[in-house]
N, C-alpha and C positions, 0 to 999 in steps of 0.2 A: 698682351702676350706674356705670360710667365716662364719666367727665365731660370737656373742656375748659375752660376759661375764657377769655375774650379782657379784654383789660384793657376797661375803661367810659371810660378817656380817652385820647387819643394824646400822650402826653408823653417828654421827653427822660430817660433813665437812669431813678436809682432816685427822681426830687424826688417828694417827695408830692402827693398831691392834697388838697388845700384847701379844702372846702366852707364856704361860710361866709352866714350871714343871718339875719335875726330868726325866732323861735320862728313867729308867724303874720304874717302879712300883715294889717295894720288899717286902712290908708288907703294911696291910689297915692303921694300926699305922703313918708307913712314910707318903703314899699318902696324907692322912688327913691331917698332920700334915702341911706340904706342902703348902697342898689349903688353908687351914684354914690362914695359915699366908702371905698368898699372897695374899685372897680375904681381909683380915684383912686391907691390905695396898692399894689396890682401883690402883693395878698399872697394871694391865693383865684384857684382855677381856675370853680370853680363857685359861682351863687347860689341859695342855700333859702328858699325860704317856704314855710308852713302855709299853705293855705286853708280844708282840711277835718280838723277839729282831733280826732281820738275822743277824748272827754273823761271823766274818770272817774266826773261823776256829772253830772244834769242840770242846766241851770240854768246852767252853766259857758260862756262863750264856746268855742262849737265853727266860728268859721273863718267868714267871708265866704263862705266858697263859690265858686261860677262865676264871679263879677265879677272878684277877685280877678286871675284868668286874664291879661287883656290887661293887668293889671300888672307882671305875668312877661315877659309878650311885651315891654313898652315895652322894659325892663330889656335885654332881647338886643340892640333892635334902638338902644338911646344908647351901651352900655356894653360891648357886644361878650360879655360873659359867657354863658357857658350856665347854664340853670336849671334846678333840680329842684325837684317839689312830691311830697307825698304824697301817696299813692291808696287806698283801703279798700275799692271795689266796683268792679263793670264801668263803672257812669255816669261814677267819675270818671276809670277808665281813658280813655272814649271822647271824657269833657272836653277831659281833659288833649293827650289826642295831636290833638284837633281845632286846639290853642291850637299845638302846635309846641313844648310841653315837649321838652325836651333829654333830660331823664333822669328816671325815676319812682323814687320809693323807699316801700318796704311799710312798714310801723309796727309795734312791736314787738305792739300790740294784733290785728293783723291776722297776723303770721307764728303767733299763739299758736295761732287758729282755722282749721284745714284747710280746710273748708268754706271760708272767708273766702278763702284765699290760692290755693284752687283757681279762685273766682270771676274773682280777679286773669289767673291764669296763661289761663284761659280767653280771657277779652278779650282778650290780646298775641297770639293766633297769630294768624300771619302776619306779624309785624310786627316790623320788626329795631331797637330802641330799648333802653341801656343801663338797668340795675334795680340798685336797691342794694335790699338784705334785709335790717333790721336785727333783731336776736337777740328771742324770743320774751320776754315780760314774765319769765316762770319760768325757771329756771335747767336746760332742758332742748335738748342739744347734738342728740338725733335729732330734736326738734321743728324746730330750726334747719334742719338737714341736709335736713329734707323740703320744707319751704318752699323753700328753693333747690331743690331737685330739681325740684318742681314746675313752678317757674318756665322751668330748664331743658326739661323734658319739653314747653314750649309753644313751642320754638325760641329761646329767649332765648338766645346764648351771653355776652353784654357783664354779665356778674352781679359785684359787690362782695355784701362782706357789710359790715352795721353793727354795731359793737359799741358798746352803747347800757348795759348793766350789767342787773343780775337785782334785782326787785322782793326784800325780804329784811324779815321781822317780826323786829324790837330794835333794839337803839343800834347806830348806824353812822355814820361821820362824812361818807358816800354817801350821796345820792337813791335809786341803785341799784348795788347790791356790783355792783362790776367780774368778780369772779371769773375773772382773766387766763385761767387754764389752760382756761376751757370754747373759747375764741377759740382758744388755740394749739392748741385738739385740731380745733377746724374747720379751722383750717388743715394739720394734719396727716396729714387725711382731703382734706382740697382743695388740693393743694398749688400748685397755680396761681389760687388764687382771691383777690383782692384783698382786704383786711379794713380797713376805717374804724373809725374808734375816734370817738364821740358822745360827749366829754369831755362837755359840757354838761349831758345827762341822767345820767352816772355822776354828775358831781359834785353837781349842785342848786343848786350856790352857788358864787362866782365866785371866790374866796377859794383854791380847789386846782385851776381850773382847768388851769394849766398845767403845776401837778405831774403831774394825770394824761397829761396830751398828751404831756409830757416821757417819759413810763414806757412809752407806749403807741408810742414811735418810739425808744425803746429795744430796745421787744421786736420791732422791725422790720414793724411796721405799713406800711400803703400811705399813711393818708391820717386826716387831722382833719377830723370836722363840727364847729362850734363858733356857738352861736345870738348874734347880734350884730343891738344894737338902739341907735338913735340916742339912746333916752334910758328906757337900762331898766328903771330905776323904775317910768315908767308905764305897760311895757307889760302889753296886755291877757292876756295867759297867759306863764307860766314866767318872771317877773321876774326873778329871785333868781339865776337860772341864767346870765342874758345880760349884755352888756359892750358897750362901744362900738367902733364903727369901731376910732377912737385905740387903746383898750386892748388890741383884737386885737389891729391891726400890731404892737404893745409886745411883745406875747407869742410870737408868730411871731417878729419879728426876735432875741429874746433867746433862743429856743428851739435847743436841737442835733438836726441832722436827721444820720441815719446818710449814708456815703458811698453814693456810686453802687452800688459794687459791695460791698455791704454783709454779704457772707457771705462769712465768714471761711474760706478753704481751709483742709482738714484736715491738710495736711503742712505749714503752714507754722510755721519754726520758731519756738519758745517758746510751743508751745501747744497742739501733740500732744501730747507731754510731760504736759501740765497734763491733757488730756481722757483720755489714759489713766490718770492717777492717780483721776481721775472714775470712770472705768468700772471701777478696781478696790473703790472706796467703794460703790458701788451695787451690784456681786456682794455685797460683805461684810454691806449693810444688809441684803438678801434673804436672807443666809445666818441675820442673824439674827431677820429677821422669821419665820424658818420656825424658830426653835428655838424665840420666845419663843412660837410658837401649841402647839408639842407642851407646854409645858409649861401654856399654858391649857388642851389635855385633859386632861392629869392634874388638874388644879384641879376638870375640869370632872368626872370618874370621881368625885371627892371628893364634890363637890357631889351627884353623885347616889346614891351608896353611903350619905349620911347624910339623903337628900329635902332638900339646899336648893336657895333659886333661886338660878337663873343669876345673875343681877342684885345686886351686892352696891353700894350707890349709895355710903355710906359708904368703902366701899376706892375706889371709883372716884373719888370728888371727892377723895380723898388724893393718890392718884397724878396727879391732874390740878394742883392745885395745886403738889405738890413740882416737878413736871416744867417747870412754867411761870415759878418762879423759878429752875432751874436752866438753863431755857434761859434767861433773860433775862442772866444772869450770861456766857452763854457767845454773846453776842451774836445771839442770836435774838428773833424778837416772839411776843407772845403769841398772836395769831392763828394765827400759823404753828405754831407749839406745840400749841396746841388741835384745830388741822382736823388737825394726823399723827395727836397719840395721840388722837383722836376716830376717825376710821377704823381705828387701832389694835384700838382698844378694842370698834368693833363686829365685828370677821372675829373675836376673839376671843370674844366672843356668840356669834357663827353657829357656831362649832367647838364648844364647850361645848355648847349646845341640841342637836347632830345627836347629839353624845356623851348627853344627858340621852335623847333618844327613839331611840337605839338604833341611828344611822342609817352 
């Protein structure tokens, strides 16, 4: 399906867009208080609030609701900001645009469910209002892709996407793995499609938020949402994750944003040079990503000539180990170590297996 994208804000060059506001809306008091001291500081394009919060389990503050509404409205109409809130069904779409919402954005719970996000796409037609789409709960890049499509397919062309992080079972020092590379493949597939980065929900905790923001405008991002609350502690959902007015601008102003023209031409010199030395290291890893699988067949002829199994767990946490301090030696992380020769080590499976059943 080919696509356009129109950017979601009219802004100069390449400056980012800026979203910035508390996790939910909990009194007009807060909200205000909020915008007031954020539009005060000239550091955000746009203002967020939660009304209608999908919560993981019952019982949880799930959002004020409708009231909320004309606390958004005040916020435009003191502060000059445009607003964005989230939407999960047609009611709140129908809320929302009644109120004179600026900009809607889906939730990582609602792009996960088709159903859900066709409901959304349904309510918009006819109607020309900018969407952000942030990335499904699960680490699944065509679930992404289809939720925007959809959205597209109802005449939206103003679509961002949000990069919000993948729900992930074990230790991580995330709310939600970032997993950069599913982002840069949506953008690879979207190449005019704007991409926000939701430091707040990657991180969980306030403590890295700016590392990520900093990484995520490295990798040439459009734009930060970042949840900011007058006195985080007590707010009613996502504490942990929010910051003050003050600490935003701290972090914004100490932050490095790429140049305008932030894509480096390919002839420029001392650096072609460099991208072809790239490109000859990536033929050679290919070259020998395809020797080390012939010799997993023959491993794998072995295995089957004497009936063992594929799966030898023993060799495998050997070579997983040895490889993890020998990358660390040679300035590599173990992450990064782990997720190669982990993919490594499964297409080396799938070869072996087609060899044990014949294929």
């Amino acid at each position: 399906m080919s696509m356009t994208f129109k950017p979601i804000l009219e802004r100069e060059g390449k400056r980012p867009i800026l979203i910035a506001g508390p996790c939910s809306a909990e009194s007009e008091e807060q909200v205000m208080q909020t915008a007031r001291e954020l539009a005060d500081a000239k550091q955000i394009d746009v203002f967020r609030a939660g009304i209608w919060k999908p919560r993981t389990r019952p019982g949880e503050f799930e959002g004020v609701g409708a009231i909320g509404l004309p606390w958004l409205k005040r916020v435009k109409q003191e502060t000059g900001l445009k607003v964005t809130t989230e939407v999960g069904n047609k009611d709140h779409v129908f809320e929302a645009l009644k109120a004179g919402i600026d900009i809607l954005w889906i939730g990582a719970r609602t792009t996960v469910n088709p159903f859900s996000i066709q409901e959304v796409a349904d309510a918009l037609k006819g109607v020309d209002i900018p969407v952000i789409v942030k990335n499904p709960v699960n680490p699944d890049l065509k679930l992404w892709m289809g939720g925007i499509e959809r959205i597209y397919k109802a005449g939206i062309t103003r679509i961002a996407a949000i990069h919000r992080g993948f729900s992930f079972h074990g230790d991580t020092k995330y709310r939600n793995v970032p997993h950069w590379q599913i982002a840069i493949d949506l953008k690879r597939n979207f190449p005019d499609l704007e991409i926000i980065c939701d430091n707040s929900h990657i991180c969980g905790r306030r403590d890295i938020l700016q590392d990520v923001a900093q990484k995520a405008m490295d990798l040439n991002f459009d734009g930060l949402m970042t949840e900011v609350h007058p006195d985080p502690d007590k707010a009613w959902s996502d504490a942990a994750q929010q910051i003050t007015p003050a600490q935003y601008t701290a972090m914004i102003k100490s932050m490095t944003f790429p140049a305008a023209d932030a894509e480096v031409p390919s002839s420029v010199e001392g650096i072609s040079h460099l991208r072809g030395d790239i490109d000859e290291i990536d033929q050679e890893l290919i070259n020998l990503l395809s020797r080390r699988m012939k010799i997993a067949e023959k491993i794998g002829e072995y295995k089957k000539a004497n009936n063992l199994p594929v799966l030898q767990t023993t060799r495998w946490n050997e070579i997983l180990g040895k490889s993890v301090e020998i990358g660390s030696k040679k300035g590599l992380s173990e992450e990064f170590v782990t997720v190669v020769l982990k993919a490594i080590h499964d297409e080396s499976i799938n070869h072996q297996i087609r060899i044990m059943h014949g294929e």
